[in-house]
PyMOL Python script that loads the backbone (N, CA, C, O; Angstrom):
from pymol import cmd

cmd.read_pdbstr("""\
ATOM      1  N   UNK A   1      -3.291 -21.777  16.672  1.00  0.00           N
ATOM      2  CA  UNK A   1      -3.654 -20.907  15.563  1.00  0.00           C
ATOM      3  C   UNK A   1      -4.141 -19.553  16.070  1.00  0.00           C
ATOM      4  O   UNK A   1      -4.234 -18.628  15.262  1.00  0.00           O
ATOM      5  N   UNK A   2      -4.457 -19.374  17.351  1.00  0.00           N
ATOM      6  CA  UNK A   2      -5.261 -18.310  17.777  1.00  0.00           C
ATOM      7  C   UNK A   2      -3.827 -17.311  18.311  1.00  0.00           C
ATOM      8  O   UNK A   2      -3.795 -16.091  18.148  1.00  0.00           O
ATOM      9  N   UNK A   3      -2.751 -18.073  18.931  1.00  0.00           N
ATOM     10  CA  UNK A   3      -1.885 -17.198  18.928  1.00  0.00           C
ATOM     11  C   UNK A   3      -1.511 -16.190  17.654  1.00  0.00           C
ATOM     12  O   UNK A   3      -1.441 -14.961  17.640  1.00  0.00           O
ATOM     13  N   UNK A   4      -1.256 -17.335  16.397  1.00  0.00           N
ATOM     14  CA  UNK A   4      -0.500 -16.558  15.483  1.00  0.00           C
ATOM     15  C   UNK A   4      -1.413 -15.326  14.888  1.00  0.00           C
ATOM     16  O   UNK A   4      -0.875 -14.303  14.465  1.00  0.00           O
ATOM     17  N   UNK A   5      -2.983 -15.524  14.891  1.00  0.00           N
ATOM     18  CA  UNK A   5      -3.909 -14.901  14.637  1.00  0.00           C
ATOM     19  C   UNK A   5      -3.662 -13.179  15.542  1.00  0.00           C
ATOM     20  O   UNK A   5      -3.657 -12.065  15.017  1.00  0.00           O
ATOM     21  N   UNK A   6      -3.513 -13.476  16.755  1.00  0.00           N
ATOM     22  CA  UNK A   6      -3.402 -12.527  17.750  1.00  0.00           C
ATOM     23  C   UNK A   6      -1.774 -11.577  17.664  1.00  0.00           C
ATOM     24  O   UNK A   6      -1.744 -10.407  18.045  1.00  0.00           O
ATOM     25  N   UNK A   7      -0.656 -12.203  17.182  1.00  0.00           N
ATOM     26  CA  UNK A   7       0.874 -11.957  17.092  1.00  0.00           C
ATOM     27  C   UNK A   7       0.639 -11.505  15.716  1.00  0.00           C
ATOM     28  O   UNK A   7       1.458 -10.643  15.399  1.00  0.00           O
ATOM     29  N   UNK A   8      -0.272 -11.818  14.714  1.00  0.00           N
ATOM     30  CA  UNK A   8      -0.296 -11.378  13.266  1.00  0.00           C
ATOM     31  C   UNK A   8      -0.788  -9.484  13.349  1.00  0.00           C
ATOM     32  O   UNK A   8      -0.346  -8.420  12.915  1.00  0.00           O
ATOM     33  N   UNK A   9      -2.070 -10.013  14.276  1.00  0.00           N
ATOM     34  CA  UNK A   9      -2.841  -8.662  14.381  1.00  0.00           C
ATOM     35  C   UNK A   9      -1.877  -7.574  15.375  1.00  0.00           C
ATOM     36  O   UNK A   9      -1.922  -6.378  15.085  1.00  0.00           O
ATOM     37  N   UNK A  10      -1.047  -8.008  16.498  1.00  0.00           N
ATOM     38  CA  UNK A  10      -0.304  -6.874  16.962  1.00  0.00           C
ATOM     39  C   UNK A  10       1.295  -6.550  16.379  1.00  0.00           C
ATOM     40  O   UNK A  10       2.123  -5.778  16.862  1.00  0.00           O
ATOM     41  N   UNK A  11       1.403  -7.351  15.272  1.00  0.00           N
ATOM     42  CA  UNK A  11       2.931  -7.298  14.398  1.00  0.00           C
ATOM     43  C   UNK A  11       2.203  -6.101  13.343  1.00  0.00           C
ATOM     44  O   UNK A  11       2.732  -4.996  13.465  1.00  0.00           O
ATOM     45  N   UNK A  12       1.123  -6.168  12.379  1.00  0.00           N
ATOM     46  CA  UNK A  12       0.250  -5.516  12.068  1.00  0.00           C
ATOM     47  C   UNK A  12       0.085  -4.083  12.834  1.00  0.00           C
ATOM     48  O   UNK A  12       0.935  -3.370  12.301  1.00  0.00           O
ATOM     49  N   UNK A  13      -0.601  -3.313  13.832  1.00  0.00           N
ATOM     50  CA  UNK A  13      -0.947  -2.674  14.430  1.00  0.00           C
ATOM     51  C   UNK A  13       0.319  -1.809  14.694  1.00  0.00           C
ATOM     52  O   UNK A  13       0.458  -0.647  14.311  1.00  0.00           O
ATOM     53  N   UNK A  14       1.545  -2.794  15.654  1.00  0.00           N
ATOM     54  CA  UNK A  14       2.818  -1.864  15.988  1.00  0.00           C
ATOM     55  C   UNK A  14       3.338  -1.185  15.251  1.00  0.00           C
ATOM     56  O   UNK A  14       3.750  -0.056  15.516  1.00  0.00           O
ATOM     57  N   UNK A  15       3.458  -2.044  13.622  1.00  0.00           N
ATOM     58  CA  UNK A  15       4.192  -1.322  12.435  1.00  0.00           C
ATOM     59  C   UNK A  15       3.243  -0.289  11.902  1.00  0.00           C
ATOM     60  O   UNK A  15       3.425   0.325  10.851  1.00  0.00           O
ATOM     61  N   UNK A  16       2.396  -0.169  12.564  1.00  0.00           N
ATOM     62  CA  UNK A  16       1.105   1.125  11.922  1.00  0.00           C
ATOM     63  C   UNK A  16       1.866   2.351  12.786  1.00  0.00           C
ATOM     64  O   UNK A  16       2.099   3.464  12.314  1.00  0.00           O
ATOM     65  N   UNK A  17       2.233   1.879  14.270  1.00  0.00           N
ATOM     66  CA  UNK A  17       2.371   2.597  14.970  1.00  0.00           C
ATOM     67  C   UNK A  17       3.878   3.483  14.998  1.00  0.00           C
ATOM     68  O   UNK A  17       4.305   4.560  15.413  1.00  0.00           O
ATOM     69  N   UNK A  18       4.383   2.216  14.238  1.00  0.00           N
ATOM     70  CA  UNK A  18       5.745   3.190  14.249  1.00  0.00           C
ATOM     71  C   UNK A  18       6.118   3.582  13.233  1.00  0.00           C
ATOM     72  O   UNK A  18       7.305   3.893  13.136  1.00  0.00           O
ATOM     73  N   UNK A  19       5.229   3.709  12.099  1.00  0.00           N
ATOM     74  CA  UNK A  19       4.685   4.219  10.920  1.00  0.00           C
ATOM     75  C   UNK A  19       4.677   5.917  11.331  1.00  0.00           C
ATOM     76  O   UNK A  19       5.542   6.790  11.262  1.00  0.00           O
ATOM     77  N   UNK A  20       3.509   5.906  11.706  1.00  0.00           N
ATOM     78  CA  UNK A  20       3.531   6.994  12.659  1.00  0.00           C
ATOM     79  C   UNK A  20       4.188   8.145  13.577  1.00  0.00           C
ATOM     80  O   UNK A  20       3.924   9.330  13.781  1.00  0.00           O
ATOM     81  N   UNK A  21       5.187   7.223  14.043  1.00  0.00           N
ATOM     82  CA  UNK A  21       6.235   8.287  14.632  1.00  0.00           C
ATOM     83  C   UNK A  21       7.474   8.245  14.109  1.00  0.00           C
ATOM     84  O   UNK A  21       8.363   8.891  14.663  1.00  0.00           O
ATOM     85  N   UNK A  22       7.798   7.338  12.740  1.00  0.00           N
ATOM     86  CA  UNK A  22       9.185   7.376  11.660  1.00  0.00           C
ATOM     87  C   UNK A  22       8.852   7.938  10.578  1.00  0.00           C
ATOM     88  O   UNK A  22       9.726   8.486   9.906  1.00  0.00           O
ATOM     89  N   UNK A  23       7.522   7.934  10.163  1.00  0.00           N
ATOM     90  CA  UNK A  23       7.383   8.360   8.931  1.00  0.00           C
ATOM     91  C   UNK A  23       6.998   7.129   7.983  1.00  0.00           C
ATOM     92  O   UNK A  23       7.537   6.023   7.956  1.00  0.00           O
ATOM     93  N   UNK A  24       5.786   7.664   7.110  1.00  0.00           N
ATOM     94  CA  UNK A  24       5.597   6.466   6.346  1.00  0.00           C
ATOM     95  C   UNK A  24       6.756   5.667   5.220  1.00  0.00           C
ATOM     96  O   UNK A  24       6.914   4.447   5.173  1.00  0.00           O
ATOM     97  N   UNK A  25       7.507   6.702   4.341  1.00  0.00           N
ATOM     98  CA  UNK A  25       8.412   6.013   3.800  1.00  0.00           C
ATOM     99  C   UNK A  25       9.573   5.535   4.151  1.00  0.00           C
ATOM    100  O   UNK A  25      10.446   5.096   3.403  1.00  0.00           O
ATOM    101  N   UNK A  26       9.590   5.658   5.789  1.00  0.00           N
ATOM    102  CA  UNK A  26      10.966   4.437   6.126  1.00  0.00           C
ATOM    103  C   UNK A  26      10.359   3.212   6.435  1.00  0.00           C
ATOM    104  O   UNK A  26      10.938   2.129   6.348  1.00  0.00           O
ATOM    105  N   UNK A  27       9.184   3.374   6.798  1.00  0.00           N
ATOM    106  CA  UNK A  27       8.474   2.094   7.254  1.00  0.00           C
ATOM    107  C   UNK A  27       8.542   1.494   5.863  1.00  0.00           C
ATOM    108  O   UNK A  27       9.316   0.557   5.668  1.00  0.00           O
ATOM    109  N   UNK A  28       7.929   1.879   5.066  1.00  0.00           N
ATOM    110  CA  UNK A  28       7.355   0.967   3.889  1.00  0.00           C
ATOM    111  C   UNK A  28       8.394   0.622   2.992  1.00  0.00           C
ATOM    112  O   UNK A  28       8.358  -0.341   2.225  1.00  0.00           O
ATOM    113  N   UNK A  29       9.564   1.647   3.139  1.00  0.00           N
ATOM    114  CA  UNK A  29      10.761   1.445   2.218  1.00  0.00           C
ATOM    115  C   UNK A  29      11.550   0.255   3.025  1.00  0.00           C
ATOM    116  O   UNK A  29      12.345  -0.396   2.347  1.00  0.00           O
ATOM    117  N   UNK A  30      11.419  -0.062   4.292  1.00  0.00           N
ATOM    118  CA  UNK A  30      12.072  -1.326   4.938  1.00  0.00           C
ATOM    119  C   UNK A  30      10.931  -2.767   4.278  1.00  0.00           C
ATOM    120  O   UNK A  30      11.412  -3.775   3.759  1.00  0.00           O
ATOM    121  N   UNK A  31      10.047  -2.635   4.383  1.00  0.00           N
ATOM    122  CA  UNK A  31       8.817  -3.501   4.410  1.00  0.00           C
ATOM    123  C   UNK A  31       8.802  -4.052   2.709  1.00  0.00           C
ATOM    124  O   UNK A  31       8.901  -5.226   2.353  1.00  0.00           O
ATOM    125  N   UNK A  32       8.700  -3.248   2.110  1.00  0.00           N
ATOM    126  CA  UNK A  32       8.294  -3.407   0.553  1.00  0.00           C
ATOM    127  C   UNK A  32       8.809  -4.208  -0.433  1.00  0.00           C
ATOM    128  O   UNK A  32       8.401  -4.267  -1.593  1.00  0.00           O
ATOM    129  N   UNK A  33       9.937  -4.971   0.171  1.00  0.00           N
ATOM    130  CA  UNK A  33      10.900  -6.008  -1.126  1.00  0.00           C
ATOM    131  C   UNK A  33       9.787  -7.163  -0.476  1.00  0.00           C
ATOM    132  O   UNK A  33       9.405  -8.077  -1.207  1.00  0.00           O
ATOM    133  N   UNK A  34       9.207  -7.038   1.203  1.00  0.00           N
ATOM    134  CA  UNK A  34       8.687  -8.728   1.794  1.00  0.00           C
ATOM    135  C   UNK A  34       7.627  -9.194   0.874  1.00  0.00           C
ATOM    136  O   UNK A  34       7.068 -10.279   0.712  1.00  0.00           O
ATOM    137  N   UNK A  35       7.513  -7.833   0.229  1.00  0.00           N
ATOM    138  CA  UNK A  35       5.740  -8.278  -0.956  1.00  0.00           C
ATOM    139  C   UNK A  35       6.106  -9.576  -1.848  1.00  0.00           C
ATOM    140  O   UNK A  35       5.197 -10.161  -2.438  1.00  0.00           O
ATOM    141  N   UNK A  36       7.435 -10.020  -1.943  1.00  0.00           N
ATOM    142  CA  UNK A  36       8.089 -10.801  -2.501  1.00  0.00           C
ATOM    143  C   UNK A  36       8.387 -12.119  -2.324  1.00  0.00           C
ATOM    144  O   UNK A  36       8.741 -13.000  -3.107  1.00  0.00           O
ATOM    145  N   UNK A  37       8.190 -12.095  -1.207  1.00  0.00           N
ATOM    146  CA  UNK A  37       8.638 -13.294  -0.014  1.00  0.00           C
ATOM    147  C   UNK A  37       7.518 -14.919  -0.684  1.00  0.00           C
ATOM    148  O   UNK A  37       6.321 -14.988  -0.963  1.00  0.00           O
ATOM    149  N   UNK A  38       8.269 -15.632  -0.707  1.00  0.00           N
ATOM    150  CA  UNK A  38       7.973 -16.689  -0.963  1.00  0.00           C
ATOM    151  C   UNK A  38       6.590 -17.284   0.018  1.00  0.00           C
ATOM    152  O   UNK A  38       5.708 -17.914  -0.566  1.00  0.00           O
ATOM    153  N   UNK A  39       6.511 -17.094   1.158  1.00  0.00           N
ATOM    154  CA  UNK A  39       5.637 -17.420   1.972  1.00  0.00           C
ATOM    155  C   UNK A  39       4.439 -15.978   1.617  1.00  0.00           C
ATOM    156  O   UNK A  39       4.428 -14.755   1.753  1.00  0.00           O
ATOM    157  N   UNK A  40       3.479 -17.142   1.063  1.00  0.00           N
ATOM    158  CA  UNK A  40       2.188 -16.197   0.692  1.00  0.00           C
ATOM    159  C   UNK A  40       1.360 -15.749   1.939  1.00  0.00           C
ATOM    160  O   UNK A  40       0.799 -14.706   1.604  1.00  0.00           O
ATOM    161  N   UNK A  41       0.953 -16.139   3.527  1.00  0.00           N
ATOM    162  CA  UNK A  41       0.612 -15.656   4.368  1.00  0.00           C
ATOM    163  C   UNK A  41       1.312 -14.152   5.068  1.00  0.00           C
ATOM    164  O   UNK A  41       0.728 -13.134   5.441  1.00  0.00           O
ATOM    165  N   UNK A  42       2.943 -14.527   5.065  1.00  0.00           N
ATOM    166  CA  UNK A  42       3.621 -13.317   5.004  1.00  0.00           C
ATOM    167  C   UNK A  42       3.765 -12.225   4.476  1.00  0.00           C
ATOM    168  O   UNK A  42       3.790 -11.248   5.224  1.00  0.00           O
ATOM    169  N   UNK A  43       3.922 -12.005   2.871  1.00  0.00           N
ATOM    170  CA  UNK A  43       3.419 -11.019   2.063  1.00  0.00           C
ATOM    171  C   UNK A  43       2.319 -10.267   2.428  1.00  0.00           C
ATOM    172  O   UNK A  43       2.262  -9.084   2.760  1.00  0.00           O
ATOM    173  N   UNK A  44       0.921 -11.616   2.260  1.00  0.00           N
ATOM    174  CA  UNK A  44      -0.164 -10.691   2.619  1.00  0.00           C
ATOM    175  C   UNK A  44      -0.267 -10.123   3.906  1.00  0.00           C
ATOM    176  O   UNK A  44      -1.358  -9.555   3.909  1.00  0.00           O
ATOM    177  N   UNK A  45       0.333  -9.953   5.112  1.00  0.00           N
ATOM    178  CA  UNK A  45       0.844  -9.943   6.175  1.00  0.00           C
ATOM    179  C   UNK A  45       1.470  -8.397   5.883  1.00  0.00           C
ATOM    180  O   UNK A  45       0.945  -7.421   6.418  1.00  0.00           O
ATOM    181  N   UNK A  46       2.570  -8.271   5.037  1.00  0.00           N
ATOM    182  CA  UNK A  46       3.032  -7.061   4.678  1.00  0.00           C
ATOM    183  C   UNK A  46       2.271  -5.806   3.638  1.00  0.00           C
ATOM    184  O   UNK A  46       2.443  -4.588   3.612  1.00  0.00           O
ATOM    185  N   UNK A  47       1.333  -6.756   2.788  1.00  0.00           N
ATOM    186  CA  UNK A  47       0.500  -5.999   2.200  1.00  0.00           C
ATOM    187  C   UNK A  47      -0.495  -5.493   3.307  1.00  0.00           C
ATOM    188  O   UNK A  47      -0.672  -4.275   3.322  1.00  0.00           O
ATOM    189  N   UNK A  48      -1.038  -6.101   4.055  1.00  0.00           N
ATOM    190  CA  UNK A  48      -1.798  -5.512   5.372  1.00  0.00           C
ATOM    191  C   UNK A  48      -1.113  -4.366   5.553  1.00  0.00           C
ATOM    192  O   UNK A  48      -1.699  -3.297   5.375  1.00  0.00           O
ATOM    193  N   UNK A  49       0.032  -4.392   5.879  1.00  0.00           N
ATOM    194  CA  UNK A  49       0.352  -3.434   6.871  1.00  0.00           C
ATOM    195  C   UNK A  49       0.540  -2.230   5.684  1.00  0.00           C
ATOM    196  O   UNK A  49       0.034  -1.111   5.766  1.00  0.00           O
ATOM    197  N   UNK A  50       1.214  -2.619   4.789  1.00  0.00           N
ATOM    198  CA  UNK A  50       1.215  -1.197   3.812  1.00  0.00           C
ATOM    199  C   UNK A  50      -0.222  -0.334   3.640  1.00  0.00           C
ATOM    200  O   UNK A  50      -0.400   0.882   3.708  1.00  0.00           O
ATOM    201  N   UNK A  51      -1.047  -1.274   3.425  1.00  0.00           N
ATOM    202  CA  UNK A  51      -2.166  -0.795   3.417  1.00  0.00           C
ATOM    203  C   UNK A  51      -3.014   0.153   4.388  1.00  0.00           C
ATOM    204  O   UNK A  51      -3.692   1.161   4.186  1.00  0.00           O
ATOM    205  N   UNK A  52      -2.686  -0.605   5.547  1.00  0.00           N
ATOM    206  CA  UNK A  52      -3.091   0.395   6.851  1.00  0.00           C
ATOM    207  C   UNK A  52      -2.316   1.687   7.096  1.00  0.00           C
ATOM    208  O   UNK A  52      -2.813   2.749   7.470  1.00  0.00           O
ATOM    209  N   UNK A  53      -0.481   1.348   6.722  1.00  0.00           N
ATOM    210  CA  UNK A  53      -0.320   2.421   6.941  1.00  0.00           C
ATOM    211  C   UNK A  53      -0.437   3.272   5.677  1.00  0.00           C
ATOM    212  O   UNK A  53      -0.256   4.457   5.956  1.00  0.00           O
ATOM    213  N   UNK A  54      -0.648   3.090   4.544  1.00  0.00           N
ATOM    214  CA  UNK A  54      -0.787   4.527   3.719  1.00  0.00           C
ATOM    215  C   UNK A  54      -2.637   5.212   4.132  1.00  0.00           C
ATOM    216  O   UNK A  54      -2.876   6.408   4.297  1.00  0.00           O
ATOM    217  N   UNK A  55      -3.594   4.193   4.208  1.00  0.00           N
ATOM    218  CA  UNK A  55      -4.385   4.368   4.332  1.00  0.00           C
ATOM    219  C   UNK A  55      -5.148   5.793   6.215  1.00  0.00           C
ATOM    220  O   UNK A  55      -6.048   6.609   6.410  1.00  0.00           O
ATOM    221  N   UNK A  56      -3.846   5.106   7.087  1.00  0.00           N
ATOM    222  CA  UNK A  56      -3.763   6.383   8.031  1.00  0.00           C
ATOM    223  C   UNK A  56      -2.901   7.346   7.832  1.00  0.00           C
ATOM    224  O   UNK A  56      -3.141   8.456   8.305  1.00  0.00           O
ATOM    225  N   UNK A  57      -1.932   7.150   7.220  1.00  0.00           N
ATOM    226  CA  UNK A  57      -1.122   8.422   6.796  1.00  0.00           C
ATOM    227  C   UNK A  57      -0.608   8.912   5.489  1.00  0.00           C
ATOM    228  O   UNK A  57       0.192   9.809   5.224  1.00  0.00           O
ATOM    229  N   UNK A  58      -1.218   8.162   4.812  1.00  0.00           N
ATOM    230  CA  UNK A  58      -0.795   8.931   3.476  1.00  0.00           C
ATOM    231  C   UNK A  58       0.288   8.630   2.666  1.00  0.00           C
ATOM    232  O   UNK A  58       1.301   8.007   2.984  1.00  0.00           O
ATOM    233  N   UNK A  59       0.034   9.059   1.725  1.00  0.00           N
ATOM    234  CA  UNK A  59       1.508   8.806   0.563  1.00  0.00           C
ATOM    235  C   UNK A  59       2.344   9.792   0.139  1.00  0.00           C
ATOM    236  O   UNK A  59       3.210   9.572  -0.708  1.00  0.00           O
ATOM    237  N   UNK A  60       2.117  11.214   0.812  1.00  0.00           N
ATOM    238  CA  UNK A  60       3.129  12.067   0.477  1.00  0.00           C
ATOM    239  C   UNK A  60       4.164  12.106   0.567  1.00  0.00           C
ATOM    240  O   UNK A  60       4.891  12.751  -0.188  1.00  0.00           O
ATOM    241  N   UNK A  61       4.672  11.186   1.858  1.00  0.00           N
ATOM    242  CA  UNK A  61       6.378  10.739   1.818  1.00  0.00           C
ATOM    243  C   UNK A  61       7.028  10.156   0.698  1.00  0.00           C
ATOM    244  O   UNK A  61       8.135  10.625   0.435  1.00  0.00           O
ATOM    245  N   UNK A  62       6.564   9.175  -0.075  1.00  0.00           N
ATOM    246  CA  UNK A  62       6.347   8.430  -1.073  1.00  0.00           C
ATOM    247  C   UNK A  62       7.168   8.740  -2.152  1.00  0.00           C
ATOM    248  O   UNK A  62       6.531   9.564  -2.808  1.00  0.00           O
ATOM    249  N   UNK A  63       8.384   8.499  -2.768  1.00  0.00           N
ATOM    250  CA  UNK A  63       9.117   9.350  -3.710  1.00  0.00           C
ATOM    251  C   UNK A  63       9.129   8.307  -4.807  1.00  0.00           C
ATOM    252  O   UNK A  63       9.453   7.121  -4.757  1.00  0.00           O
ATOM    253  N   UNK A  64       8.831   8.817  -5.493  1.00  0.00           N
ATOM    254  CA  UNK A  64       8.423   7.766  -7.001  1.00  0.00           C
ATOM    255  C   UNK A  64       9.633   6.566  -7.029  1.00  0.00           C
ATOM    256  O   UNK A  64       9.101   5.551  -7.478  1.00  0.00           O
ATOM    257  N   UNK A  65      10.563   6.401  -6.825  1.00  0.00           N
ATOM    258  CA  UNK A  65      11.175   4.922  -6.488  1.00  0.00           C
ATOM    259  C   UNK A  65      10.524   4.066  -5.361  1.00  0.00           C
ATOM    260  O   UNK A  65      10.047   2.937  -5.478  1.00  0.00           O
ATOM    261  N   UNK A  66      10.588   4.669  -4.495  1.00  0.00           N
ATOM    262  CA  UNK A  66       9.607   3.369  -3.473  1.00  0.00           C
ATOM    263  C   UNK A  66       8.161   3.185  -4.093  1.00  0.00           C
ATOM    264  O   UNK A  66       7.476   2.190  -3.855  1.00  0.00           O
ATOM    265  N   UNK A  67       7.642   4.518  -5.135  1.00  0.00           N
ATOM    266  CA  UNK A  67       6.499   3.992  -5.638  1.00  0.00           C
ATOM    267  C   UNK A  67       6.500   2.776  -7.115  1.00  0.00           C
ATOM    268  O   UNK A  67       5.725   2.060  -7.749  1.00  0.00           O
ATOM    269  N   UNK A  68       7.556   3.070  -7.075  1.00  0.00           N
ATOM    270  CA  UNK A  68       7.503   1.738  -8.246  1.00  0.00           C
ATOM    271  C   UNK A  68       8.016   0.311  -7.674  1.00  0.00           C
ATOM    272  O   UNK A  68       7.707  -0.652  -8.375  1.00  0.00           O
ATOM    273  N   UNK A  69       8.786   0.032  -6.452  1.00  0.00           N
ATOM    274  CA  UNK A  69       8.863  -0.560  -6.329  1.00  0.00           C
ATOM    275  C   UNK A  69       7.468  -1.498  -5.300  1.00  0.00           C
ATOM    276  O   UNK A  69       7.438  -2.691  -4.997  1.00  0.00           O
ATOM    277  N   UNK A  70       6.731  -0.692  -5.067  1.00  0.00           N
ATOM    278  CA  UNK A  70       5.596  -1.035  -4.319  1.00  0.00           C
ATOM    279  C   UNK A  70       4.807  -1.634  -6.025  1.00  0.00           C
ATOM    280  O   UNK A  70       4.571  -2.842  -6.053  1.00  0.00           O
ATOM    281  N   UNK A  71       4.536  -1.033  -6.988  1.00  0.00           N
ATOM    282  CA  UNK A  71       3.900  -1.346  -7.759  1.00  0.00           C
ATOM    283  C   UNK A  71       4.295  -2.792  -7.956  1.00  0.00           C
ATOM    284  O   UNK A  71       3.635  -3.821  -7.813  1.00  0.00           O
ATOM    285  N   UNK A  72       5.361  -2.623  -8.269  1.00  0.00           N
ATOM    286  CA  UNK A  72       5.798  -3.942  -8.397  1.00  0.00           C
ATOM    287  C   UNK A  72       6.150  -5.065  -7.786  1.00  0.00           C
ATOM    288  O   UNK A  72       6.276  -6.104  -8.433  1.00  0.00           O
ATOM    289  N   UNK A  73       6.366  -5.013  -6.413  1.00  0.00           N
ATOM    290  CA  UNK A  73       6.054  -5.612  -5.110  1.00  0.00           C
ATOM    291  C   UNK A  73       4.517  -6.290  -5.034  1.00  0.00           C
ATOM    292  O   UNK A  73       4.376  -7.510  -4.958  1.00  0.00           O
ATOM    293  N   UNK A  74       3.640  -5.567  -5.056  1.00  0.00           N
ATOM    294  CA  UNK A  74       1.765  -5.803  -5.794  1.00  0.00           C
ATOM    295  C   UNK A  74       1.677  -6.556  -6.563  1.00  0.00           C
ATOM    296  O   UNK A  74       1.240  -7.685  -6.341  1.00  0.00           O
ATOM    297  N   UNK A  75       2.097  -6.110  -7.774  1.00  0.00           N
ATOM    298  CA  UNK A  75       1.985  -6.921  -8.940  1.00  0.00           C
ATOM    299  C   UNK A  75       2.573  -8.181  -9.073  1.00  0.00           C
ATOM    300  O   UNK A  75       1.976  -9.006  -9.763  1.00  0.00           O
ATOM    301  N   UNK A  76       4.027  -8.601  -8.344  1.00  0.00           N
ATOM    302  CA  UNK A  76       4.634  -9.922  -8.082  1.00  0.00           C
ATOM    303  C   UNK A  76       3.348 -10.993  -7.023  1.00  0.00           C
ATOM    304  O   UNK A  76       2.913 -12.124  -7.239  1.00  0.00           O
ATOM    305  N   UNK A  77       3.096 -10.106  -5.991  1.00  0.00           N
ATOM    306  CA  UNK A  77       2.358 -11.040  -4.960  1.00  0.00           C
ATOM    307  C   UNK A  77       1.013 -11.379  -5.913  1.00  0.00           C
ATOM    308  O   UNK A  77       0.910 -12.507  -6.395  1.00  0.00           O
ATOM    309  N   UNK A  78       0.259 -10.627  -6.097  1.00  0.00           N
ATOM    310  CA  UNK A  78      -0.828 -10.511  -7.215  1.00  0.00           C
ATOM    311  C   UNK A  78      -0.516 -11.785  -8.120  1.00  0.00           C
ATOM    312  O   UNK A  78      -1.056 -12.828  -7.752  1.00  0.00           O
ATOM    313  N   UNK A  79       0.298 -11.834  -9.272  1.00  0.00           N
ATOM    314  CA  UNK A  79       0.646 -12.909  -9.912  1.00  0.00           C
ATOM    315  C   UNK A  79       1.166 -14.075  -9.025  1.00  0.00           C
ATOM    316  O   UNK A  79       1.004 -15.196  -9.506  1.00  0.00           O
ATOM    317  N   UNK A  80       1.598 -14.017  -8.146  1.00  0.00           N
ATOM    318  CA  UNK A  80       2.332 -15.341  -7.660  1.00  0.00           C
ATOM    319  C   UNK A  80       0.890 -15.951  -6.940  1.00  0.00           C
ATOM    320  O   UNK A  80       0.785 -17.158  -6.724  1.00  0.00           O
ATOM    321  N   UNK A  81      -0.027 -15.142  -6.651  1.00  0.00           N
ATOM    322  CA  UNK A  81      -1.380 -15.532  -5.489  1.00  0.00           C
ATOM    323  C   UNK A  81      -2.540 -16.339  -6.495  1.00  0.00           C
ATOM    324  O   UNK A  81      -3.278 -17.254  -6.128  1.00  0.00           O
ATOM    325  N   UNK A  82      -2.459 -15.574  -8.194  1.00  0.00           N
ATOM    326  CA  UNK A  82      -2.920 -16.159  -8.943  1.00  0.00           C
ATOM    327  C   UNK A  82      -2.864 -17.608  -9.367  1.00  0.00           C
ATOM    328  O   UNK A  82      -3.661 -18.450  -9.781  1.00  0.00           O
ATOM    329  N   UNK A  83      -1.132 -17.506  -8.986  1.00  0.00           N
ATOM    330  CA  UNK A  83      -0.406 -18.774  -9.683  1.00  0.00           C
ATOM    331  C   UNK A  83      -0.947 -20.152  -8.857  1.00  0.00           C
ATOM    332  O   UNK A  83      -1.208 -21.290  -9.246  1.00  0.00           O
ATOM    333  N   UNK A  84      -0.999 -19.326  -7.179  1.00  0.00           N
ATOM    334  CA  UNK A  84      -1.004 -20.856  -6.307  1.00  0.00           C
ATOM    335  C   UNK A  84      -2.548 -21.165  -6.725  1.00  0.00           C
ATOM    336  O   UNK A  84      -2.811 -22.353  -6.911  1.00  0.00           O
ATOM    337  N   UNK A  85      -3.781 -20.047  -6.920  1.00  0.00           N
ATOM    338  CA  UNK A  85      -5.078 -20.505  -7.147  1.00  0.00           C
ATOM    339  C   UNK A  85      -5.018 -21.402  -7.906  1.00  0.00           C
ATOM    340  O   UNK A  85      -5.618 -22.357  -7.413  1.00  0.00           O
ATOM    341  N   UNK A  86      -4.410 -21.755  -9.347  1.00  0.00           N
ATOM    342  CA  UNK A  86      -4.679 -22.066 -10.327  1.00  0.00           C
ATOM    343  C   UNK A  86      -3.992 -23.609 -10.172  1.00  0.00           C
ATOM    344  O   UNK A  86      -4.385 -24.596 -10.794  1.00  0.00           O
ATOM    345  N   UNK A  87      -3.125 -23.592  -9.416  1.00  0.00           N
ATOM    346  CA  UNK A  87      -2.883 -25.106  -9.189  1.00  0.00           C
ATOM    347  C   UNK A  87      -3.271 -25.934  -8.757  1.00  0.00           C
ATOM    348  O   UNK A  87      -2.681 -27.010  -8.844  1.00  0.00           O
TER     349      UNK A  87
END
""", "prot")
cmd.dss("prot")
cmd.show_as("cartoon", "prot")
cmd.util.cbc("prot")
cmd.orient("prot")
């Protein structure tokens, strides 16, 4: 468990990094359908990373289609995270 903990945090970190030198909206425009992904550790995994990277670089790349599909990427994981609580 301590591996995946450690491979989570530098899968995390790299995609910050190459965030960074591609630009935030190719990163996030590759990344942003995984908010979807059936495996709820993964998503939140990808929500991490969206998060870090808008949070170091910003959303001005951001062109109102990748912003709706992020909304809604959110809002799917959001409801589906609700769904597993409740069972």
């Amino acid at each position: 468990m301590e591996m995946d903990r450690r491979n989570y945090r530098q899968l995390v970190d790299t995609t910050v990094e190459i965030a960074d030198k591609v630009g935030v909206a190719d990163i996030v425009g590759r990344i942003v359908k995984d908010l979807k992904d059936e495996s709820e550790p993964y998503s939140r995994m990808v929500m991490e990373t969206i998060e870090k990277v808008v949070a170091k670089l910003g959303v001005s790349d951001i062109d109102a289609r990748l912003e709706e599909l992020l909304i809604d990427g959110i809002l799917y994981a959001f409801k589906e995270q609700t769904s597993d609580d409740d069972a």
